[in-house]
C-alpha positions as CSV (number, residue, x, y, z in Angstrom):
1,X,-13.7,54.5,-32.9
2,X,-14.3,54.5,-36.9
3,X,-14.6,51.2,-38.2
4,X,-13.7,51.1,-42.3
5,X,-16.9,49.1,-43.8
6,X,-17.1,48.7,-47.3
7,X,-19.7,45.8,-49.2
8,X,-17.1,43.8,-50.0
9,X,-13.3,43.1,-49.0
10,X,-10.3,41.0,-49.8
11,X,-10.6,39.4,-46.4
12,X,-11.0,35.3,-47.8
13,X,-13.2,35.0,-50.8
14,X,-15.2,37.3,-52.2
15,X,-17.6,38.7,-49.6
16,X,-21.3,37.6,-50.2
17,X,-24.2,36.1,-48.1
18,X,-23.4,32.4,-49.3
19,X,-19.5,33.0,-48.5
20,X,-20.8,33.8,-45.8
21,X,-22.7,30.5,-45.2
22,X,-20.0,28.6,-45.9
23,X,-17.5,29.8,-43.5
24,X,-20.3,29.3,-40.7
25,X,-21.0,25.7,-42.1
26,X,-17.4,24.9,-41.9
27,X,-17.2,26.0,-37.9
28,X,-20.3,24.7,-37.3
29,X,-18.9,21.2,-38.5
30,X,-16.3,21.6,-36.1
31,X,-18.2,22.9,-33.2
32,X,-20.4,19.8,-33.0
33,X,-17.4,17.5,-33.8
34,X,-17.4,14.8,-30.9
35,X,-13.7,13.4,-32.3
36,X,-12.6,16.5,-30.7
37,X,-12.2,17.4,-27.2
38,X,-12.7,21.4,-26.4
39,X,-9.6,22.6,-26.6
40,X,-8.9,21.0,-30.1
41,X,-12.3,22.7,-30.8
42,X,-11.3,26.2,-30.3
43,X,-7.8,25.4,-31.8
44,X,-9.6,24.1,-34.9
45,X,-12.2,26.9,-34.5
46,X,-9.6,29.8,-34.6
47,X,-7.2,28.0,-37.4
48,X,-10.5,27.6,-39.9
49,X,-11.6,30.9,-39.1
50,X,-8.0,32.9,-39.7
51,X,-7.7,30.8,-43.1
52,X,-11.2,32.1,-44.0
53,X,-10.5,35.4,-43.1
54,X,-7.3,35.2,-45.1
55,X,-5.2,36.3,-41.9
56,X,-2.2,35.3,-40.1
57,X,-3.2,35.2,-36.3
58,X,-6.6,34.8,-34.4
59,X,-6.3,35.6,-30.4
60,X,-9.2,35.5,-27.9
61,X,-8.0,37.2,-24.4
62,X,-9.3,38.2,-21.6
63,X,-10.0,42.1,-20.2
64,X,-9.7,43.9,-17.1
65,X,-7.2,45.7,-16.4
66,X,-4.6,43.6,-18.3
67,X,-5.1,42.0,-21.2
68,X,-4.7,38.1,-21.1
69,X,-4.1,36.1,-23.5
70,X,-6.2,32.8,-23.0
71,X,-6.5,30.8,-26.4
72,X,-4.3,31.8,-30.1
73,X,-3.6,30.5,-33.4
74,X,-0.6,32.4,-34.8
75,X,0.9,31.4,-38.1
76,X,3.7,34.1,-37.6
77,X,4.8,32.8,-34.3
78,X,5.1,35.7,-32.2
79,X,1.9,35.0,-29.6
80,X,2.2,32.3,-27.2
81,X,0.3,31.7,-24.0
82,X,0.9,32.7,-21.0
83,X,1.0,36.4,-22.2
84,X,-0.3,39.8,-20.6
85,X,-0.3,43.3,-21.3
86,X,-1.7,46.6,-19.4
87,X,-5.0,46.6,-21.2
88,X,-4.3,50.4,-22.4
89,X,-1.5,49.3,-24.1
90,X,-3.8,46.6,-26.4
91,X,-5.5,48.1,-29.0
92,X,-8.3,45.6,-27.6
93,X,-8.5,48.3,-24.9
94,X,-10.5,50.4,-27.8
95,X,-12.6,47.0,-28.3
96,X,-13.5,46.9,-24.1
97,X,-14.0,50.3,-24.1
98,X,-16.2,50.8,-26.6
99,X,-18.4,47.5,-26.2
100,X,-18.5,47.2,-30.1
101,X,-16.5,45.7,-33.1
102,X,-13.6,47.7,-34.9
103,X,-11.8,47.2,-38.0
104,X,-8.4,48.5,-39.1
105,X,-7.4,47.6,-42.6
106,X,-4.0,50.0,-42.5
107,X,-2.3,50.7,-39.2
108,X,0.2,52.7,-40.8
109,X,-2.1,55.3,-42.1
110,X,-4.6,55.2,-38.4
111,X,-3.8,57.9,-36.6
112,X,-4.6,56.6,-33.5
113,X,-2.5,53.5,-34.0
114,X,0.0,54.2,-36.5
115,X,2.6,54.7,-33.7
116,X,1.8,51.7,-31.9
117,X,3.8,48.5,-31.2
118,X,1.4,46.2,-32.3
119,X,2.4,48.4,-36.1
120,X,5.7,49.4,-35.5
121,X,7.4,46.2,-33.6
122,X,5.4,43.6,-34.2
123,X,4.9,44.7,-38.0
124,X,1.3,43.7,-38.0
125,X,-1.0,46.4,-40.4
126,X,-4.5,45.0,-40.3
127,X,-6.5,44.3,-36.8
128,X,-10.3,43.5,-36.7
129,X,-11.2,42.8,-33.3
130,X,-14.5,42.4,-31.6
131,X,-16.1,41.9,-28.0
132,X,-16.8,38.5,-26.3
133,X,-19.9,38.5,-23.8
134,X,-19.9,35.7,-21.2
135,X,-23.9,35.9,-20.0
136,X,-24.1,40.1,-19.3
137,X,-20.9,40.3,-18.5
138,X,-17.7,41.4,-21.0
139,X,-15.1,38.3,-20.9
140,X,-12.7,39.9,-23.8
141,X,-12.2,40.5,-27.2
142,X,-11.6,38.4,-30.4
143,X,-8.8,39.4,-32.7
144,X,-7.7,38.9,-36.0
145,X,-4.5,40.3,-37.6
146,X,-2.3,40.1,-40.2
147,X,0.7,42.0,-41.7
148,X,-0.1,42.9,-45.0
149,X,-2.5,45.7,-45.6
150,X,-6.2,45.4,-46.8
151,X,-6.7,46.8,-50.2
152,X,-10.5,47.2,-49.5
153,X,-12.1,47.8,-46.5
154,X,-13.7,44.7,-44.0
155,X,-17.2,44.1,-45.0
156,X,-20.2,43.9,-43.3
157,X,-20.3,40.7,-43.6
158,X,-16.6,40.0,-42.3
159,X,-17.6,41.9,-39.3
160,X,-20.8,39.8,-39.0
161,X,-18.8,36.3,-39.1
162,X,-16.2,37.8,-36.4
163,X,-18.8,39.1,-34.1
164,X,-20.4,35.4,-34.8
165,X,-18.1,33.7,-33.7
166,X,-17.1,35.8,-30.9
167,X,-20.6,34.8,-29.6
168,X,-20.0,31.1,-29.7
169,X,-17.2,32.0,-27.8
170,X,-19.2,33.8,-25.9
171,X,-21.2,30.1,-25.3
172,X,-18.7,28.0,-25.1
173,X,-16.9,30.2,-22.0
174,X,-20.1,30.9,-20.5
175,X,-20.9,26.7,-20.3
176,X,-17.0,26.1,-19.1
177,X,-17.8,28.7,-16.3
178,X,-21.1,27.0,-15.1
179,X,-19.4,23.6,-15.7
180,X,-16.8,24.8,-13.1
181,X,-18.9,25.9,-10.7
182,X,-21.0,23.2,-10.7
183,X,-17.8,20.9,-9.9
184,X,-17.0,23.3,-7.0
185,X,-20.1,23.2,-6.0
186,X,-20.6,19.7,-5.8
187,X,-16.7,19.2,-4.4
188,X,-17.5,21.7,-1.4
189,X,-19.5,21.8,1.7
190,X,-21.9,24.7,1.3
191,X,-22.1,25.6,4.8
192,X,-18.1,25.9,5.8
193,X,-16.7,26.5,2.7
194,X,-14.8,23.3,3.3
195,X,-13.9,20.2,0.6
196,X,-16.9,17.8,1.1
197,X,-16.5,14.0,1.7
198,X,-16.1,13.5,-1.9
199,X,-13.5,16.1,-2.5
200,X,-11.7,14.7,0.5
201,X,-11.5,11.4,-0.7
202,X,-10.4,12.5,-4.6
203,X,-7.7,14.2,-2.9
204,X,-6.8,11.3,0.1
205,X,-6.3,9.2,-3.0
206,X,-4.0,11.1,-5.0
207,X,-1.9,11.7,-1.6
208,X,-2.0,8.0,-1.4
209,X,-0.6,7.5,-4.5
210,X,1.8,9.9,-3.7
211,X,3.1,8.6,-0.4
212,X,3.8,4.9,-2.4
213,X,6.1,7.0,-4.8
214,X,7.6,8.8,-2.2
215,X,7.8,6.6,0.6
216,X,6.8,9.7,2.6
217,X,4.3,8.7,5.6
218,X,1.1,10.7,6.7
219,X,-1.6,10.5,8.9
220,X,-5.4,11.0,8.5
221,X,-7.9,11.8,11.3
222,X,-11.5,11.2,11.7
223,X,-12.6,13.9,14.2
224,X,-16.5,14.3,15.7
225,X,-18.0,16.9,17.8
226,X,-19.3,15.6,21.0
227,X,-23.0,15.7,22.0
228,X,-23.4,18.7,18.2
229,X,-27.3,16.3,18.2
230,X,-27.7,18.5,21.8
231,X,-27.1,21.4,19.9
232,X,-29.8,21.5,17.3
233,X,-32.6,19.6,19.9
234,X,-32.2,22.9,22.6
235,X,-31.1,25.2,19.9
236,X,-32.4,24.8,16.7
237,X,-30.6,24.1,13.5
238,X,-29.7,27.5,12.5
239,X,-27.8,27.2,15.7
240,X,-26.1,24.9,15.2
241,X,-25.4,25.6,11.7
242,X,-23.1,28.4,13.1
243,X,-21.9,26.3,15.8
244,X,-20.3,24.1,12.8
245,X,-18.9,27.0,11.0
246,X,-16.8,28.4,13.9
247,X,-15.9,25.0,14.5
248,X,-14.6,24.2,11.2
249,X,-13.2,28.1,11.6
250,X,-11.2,26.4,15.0
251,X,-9.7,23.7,13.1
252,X,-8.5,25.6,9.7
253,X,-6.9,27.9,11.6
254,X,-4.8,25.3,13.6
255,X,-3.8,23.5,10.6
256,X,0.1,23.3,9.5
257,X,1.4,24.0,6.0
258,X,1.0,21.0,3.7
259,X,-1.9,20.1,6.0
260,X,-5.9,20.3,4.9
261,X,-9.1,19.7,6.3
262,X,-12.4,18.8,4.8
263,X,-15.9,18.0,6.2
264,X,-17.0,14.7,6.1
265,X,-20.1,14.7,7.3
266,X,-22.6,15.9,9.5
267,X,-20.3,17.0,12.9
268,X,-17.2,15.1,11.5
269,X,-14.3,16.9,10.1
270,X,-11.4,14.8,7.8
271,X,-8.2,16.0,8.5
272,X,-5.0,14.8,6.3
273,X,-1.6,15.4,8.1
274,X,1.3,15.4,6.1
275,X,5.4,14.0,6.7
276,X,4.0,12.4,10.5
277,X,4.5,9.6,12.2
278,X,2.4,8.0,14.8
279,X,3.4,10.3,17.9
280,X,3.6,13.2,15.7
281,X,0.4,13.0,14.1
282,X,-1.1,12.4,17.6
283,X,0.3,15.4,19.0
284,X,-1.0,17.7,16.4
285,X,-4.8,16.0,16.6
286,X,-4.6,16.5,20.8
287,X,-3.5,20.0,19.7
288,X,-6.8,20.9,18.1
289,X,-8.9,19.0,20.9
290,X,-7.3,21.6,23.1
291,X,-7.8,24.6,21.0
292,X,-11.8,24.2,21.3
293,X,-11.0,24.6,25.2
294,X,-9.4,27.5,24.4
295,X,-12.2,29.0,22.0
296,X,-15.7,29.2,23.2
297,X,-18.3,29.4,20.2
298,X,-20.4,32.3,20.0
299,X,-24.0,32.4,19.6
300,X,-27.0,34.1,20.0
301,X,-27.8,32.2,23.1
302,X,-24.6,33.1,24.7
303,X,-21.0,30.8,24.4
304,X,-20.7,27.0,23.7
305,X,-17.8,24.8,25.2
306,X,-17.4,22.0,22.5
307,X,-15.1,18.9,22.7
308,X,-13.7,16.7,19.9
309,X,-13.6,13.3,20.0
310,X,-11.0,12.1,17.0
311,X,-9.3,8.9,15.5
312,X,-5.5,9.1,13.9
313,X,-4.6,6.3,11.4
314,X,-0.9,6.3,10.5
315,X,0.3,4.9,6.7
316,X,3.9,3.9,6.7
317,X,3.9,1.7,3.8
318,X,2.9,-2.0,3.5
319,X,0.1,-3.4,2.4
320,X,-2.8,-1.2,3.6
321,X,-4.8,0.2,1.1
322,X,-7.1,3.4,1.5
323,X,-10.4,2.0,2.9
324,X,-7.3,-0.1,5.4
325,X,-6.5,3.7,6.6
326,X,-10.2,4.9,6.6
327,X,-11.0,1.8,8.5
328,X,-8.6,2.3,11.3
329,X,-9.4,6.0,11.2
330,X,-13.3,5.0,11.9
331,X,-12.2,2.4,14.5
332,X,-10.4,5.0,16.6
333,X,-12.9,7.5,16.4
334,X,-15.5,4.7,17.9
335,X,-13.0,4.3,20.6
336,X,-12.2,7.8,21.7
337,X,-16.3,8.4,21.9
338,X,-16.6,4.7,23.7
339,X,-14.1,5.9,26.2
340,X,-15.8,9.0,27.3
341,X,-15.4,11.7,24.2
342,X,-12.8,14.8,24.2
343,X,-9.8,12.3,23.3
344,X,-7.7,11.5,20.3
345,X,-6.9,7.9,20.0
346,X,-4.4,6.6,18.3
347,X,-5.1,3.6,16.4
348,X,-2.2,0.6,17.1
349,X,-3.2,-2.6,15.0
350,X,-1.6,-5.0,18.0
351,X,-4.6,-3.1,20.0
352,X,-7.7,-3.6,17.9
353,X,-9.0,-6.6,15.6
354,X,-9.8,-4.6,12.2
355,X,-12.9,-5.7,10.3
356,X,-11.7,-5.7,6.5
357,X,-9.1,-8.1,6.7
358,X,-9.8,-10.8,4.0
359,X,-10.3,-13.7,6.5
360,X,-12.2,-12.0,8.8
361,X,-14.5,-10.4,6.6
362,X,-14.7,-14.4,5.1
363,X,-15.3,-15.4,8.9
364,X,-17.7,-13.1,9.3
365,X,-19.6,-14.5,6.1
366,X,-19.7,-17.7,7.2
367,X,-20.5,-17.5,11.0
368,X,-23.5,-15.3,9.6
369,X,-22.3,-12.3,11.3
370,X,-23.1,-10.1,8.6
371,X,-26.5,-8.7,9.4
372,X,-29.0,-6.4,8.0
373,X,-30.7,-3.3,9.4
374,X,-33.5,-1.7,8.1
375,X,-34.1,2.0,7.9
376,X,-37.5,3.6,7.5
377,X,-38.7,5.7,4.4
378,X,-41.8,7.5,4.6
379,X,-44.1,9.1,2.4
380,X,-43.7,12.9,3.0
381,X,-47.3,14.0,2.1
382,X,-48.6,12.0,4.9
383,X,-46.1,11.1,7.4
384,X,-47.1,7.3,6.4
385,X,-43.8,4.3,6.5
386,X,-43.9,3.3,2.8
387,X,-40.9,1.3,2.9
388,X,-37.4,0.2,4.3
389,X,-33.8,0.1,2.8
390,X,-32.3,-3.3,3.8
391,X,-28.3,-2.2,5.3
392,X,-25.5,-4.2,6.2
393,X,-24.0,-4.3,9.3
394,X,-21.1,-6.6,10.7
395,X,-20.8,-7.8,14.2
396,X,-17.5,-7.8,15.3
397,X,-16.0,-11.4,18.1
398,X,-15.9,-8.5,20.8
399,X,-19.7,-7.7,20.2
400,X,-19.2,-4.5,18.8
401,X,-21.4,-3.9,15.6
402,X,-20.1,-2.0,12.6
403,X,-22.0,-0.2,9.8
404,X,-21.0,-0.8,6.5
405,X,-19.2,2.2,6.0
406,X,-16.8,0.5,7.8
407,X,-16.5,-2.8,5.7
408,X,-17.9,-2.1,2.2
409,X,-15.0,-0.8,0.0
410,X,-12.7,-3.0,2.1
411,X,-15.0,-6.0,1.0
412,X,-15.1,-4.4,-3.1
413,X,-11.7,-4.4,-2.9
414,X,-10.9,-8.0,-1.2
415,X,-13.6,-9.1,-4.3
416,X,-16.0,-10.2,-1.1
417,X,-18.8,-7.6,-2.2
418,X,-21.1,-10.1,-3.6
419,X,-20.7,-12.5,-1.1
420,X,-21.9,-9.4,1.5
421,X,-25.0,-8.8,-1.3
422,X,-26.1,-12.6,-1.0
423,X,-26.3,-12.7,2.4
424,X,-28.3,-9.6,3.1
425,X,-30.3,-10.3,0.1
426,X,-31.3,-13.3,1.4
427,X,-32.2,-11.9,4.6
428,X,-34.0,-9.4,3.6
429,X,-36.4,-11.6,1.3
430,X,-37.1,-13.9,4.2
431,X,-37.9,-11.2,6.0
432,X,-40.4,-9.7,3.0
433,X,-42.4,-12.8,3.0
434,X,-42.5,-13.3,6.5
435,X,-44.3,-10.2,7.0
436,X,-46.4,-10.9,3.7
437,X,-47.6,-13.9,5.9
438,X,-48.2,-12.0,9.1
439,X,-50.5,-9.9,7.0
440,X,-48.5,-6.7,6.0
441,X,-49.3,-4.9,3.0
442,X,-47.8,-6.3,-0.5
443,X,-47.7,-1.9,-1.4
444,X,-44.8,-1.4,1.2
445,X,-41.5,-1.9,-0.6
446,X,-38.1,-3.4,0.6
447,X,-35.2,-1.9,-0.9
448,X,-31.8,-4.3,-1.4
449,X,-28.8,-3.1,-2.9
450,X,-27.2,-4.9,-5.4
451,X,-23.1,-4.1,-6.3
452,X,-21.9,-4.2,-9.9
453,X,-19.7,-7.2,-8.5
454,X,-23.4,-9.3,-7.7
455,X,-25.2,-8.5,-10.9
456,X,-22.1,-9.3,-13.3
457,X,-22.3,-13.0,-12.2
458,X,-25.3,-14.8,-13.8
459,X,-25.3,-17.3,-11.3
460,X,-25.7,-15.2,-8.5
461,X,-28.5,-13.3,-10.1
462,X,-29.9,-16.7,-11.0
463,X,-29.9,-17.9,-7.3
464,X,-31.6,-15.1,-6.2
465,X,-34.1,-15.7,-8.1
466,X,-34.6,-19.3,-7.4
467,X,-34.8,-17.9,-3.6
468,X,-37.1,-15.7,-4.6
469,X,-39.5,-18.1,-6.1
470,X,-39.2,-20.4,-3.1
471,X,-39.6,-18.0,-0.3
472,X,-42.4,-16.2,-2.3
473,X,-44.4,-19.3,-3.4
474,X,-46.8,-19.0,-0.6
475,X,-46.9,-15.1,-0.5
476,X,-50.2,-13.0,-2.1
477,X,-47.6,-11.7,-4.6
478,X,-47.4,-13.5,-7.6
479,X,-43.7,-14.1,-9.8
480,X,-45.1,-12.6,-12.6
481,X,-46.1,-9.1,-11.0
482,X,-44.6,-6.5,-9.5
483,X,-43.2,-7.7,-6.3
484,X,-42.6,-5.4,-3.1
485,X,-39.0,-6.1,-3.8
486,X,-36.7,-3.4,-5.1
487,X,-33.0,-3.2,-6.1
488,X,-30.8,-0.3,-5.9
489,X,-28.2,0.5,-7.9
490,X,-26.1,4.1,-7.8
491,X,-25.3,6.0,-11.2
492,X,-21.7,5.6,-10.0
493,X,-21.8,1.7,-10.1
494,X,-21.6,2.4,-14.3
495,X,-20.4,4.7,-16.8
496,X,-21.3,3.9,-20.5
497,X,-22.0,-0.1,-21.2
498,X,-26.1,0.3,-21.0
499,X,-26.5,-2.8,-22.8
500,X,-24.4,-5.0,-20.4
501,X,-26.1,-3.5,-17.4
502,X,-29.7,-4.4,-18.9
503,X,-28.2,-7.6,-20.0
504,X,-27.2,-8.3,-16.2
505,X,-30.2,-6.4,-14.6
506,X,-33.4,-7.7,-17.3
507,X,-34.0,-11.4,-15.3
508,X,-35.0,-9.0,-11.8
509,X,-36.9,-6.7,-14.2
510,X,-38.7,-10.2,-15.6
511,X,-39.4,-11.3,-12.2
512,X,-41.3,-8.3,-11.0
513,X,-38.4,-6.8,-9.1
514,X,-38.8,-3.0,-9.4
515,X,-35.3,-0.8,-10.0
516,X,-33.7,2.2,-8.1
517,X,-31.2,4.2,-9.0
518,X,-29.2,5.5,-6.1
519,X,-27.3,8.5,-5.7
520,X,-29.1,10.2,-8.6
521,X,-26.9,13.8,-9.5
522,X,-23.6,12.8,-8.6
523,X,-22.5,12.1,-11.9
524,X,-22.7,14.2,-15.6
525,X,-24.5,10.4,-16.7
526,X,-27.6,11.2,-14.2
527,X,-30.7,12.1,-17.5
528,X,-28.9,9.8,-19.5
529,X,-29.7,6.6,-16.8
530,X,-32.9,8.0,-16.9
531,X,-33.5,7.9,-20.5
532,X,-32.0,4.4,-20.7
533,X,-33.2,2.4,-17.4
534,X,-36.6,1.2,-16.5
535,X,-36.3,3.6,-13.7
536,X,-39.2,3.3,-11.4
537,X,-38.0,5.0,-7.8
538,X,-35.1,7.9,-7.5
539,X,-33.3,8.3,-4.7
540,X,-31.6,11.9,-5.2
541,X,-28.4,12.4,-4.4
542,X,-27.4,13.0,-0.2
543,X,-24.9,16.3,-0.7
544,X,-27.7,18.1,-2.8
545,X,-30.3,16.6,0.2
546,X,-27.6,18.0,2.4
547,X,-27.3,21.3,1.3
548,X,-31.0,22.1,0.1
549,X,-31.4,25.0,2.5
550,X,-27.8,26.9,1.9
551,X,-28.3,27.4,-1.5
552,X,-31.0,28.1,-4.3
553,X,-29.0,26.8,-7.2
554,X,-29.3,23.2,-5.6
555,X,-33.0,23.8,-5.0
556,X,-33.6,24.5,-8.2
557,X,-32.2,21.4,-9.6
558,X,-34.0,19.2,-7.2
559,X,-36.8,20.7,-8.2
560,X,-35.7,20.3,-11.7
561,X,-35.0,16.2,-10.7
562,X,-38.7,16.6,-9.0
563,X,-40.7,17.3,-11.9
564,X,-39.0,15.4,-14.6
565,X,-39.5,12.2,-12.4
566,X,-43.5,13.3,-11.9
567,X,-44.0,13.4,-16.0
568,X,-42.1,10.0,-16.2
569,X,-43.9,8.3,-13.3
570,X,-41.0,8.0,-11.1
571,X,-41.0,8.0,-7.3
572,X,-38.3,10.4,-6.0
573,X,-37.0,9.7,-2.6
574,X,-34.8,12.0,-0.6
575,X,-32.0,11.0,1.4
576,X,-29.6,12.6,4.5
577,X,-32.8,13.9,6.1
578,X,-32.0,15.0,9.6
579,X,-34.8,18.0,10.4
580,X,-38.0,18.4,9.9
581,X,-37.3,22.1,7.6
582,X,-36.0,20.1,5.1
583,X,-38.0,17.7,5.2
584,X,-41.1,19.9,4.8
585,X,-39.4,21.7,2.1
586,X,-39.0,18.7,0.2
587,X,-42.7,17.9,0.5
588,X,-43.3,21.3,-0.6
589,X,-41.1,20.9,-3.5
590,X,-43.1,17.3,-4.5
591,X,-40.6,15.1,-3.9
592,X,-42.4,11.9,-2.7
593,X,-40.4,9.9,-0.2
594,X,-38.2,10.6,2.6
595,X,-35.5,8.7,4.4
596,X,-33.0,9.6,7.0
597,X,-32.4,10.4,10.9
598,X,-35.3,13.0,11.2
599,X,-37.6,9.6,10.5
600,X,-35.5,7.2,12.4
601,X,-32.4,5.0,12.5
602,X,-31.4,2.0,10.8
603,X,-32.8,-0.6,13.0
604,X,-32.1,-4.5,13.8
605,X,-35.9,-6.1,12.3
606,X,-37.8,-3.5,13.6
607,X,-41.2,-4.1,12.2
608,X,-42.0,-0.6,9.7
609,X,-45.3,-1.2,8.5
């Protein structure tokens, strides 16, 4: 197609280099203004740029074989989004086919488009229009028109400032599309195409939320595989990776309208039933147990009977919140597999004594039933225990110990949190000096989380302290070095207030307590903690652990994670490892430490080192 170049046209101000400087400068000011969010950038973007082009509508749409309109400014007032056309009935059809920039300065006397709606309905006579490239592949066109003819030709350099911005639009689509994907991708379980934990618990909230508006009741189940570990030990894990996706297969294609599933977690599945009461909801869980009965699992090693063991918790209103429902959820699970697996128990609160009730989590406190297990890390270059995380467990009248999973949100939420943080704190530095004095070695670290509840009150941080100095006083470590004692925190804890947080976390760092941060690329914050914290170990995120050897993308940016922390002098640690593949990836990749099942257990004062 002919495009109508002259040196200079009456499109804006005369046509010249530092005209053309100018109009940049002006976009560029609002490209990198942070008052704006997106959306008001490319509003702004396409109003500046139609003024300086001295036209009456800018449109960026998408091509394939329509023509979508995706962003406009229109000063006439005939565009507005939604709005599609067959593609060969756009003159940006001309634009897509062509790959290349085209300028029409008189509609009326082209004779390819005199006769054409955008001329003789719309009344527009001038249309400059050029491609848009996301990465290698062709997103759209930009477009300007405007109704009065050109009395000179476009310029070069009016064709240079459309096809420049076209390529920040180009940019700016191309960073939207990987922003996406990343948020899928860390939203779903690699492995089953399923919502992850996290997606399930985004979404469990807004159904919360809608249920008190509504008054409507649901039903959420907790559902495990029984014996999946028997799986992968005779097996092997690629085994029983496809073991889990029929599975999940099984359950999706069980579920009812309004109904969804996600995986929460190693052989567990999350299901959310909608409009159910406490029969109801039962009857559709048993339904699924049965359906695995029904459908054998193929694999290579011929079929696979599986059984589900699952937990129902019903919300009808009251006072429950969601970590109530999760709670009960959990509870009933641990039932159904403590009563012999492949049953669905429904839990009934007259039946079972729940652990996040205020008073008994406060009973619990102070009959010292909160107690701490310790899970190994090792060093993955040698096999060699480096260190422990110090976890909390609480032991229920009946006997019946329950891991924090269980408890903790219950206890942020009943404002108990750093009440739970003292007492394992304190257990856990008892225990550090003890084996200080039975000779272990000062180099193996202890890690202690702290919540965001524990560090905000000075006098708690202050306490700690004084424990510290009078448990440690006759340890080989010193108070003014680096002790073996390490807090955690996760990059979720805090969003923006960096000063407050080393305001709250400086009297550890003073005291030769090392720092953590936990959880490290679950958040858009992750470099910028980095930048801003006395970081000294990195523990990287579980889902990315999780999902290392189902996809390259997450590789990469664990290997990204890997060698940032070596040129800061940062120990990265791995968590959720459950094989010994990932784990030797891992060490392959140089990431330091390891911690997880494949290593062992959280364990009641085992000795680690």
């Amino acid at each position: 197609m002919k495009n109508h170049l002259s040196g200079n046209s009456d499109l804006g101000p005369s046509s010249t280099p530092a005209n053309l400087q100018d109009r940049l400068r002006a976009l560029w000011r609002l490209a990198t203004d942070r008052t704006l969010d997106e959306i008001q950038k490319i509003d702004a973007m396409l109003e500046a740029a139609t003024a300086a082009m001295n036209m009456e509508t800018a449109l960026v749409g998408e091509v394939d074989e329509h023509y979508t309109l995706s962003y406009l400014f229109d000063a006439t007032g005939i565009f507005q989004t939604p709005w599609q056309i067959a593609l060969h009935d756009s003159i940006s059809h001309a634009v897509a086919i062509t790959q290349s920039s085209l300028c029409l300065p008189d509609l009326s006397q082209d004779q390819h488009y005199r006769e054409h709606a955008l001329h003789t309905q719309l009344g527009f006579n001038v249309y400059i229009g050029t491609p848009i490239w996301v990465g290698e592949h062709l997103y759209g066109t930009l477009s300007f028109m405007r109704r009065t003819v050109l009395t000179t030709a476009c310029s070069e350099d009016d064709i240079a400032f459309v096809e420049l911005l076209a390529a920040w639009f180009g940019q700016f689509l191309l960073q939207k599309r990987q922003s996406e994907e990343l948020k899928a991708l860390a939203l779903s379980d690699l492995l089953t195409g399923l919502p992850n934990r996290r997606a399930a618990e985004t979404r469990l909230a807004d159904e919360f939320a809608r249920s008190q508006r509504s008054g409507e009741t649901f039903a959420i189940a907790i559902c495990d595989l029984d014996r999946f570990k028997l799986v992968n030990d005779h097996y092997g894990h690629e085994t029983g990776d496809t073991v889990l996706r029929q599975a999940a297969a099984i359950l999706v294609e069980q579920m009812r309208d309004g109904d969804w599933i996600a995986r929460w977690g190693g052989e567990e599945f999350f299901i959310y039933l909608h409009k159910v009461d406490g029969p109801q909801a039962f009857a559709v869980i048993d339904r699924l147990r049965q359906a695995y009965a029904q459908h054998p699992i193929a694999t290579p090693h011929g079929s696979l009977d599986l059984t589900l063991s699952a937990g129902v918790s019903v919300y009808q209103g009251g006072e429950k919140n969601i970590a109530h429902i999760l709670a009960e959820a959990d509870s009933a699970l641990y039932e159904a597999k403590n009563g012999g697996r492949d049953r669905v128990i429904l839990h009934q609160t007259a039946q079972r004594g729940l652990l996040w009730h205020a008073g008994e989590l406060q009973s619990a406190l102070q009959d010292k039933r909160i107690v701490t297990a310790y899970q190994i890390m090792v060093d993955l270059s040698t096999g060699a225990p480096v260190a422990d995380e110090a976890l909390a467990r609480l032991v229920g009248r009946t006997g019946r110990t329950a891991p924090a999973a269980e408890f903790i949100e219950a206890a942020e939420g009943l404002h108990l949190i750093h009440l739970v943080d003292q007492s394992i704190t304190r257990q856990a530095i008892m225990r550090c000096a003890a084996r200080l004095d039975a000779g272990a070695t000062p180099d193996f670290a202890h890690f202690i989380n702290l919540s965001p509840q524990f560090l905000a009150r000075s006098d708690l941080v202050k306490q700690l302290l004084e424990l510290t100095q009078q448990i440690c006083s006759s340890c080989a470590v010193t108070m003014d070095s680096a002790k073996p004692l390490v807090f955690e925190i996760t990059e979720r804890q805090y969003i923006a207030n960096f000063d407050l947080l080393m305001r709250e976390i400086q009297p550890l760092l003073d005291s030769g307590f090392r720092l953590a941060l936990d959880d490290f690329g679950s958040g858009y914050s992750s470099f910028l903690y980095l930048a801003k914290l006395p970081v000294s170990f990195l523990k990287i995120e579980g889902w990315m652990i999780a999902n290392l050897r189902h996809n390259l993308k997450i590789r990469d940016m664990i290997q990204s994670i890997v060698d940032l922390s070596r040129k800061q002098g940062i120990t990265t640690i791995a968590e959720n490892i459950e094989d010994a593949e990932t784990a030797e990836l891992l060490r392959e990749m140089g990431v330091n430490w390891g911690q997880g099942y494949h290593f062992g257990r959280p364990q009641f004062d085992t000795p680690t080192a």
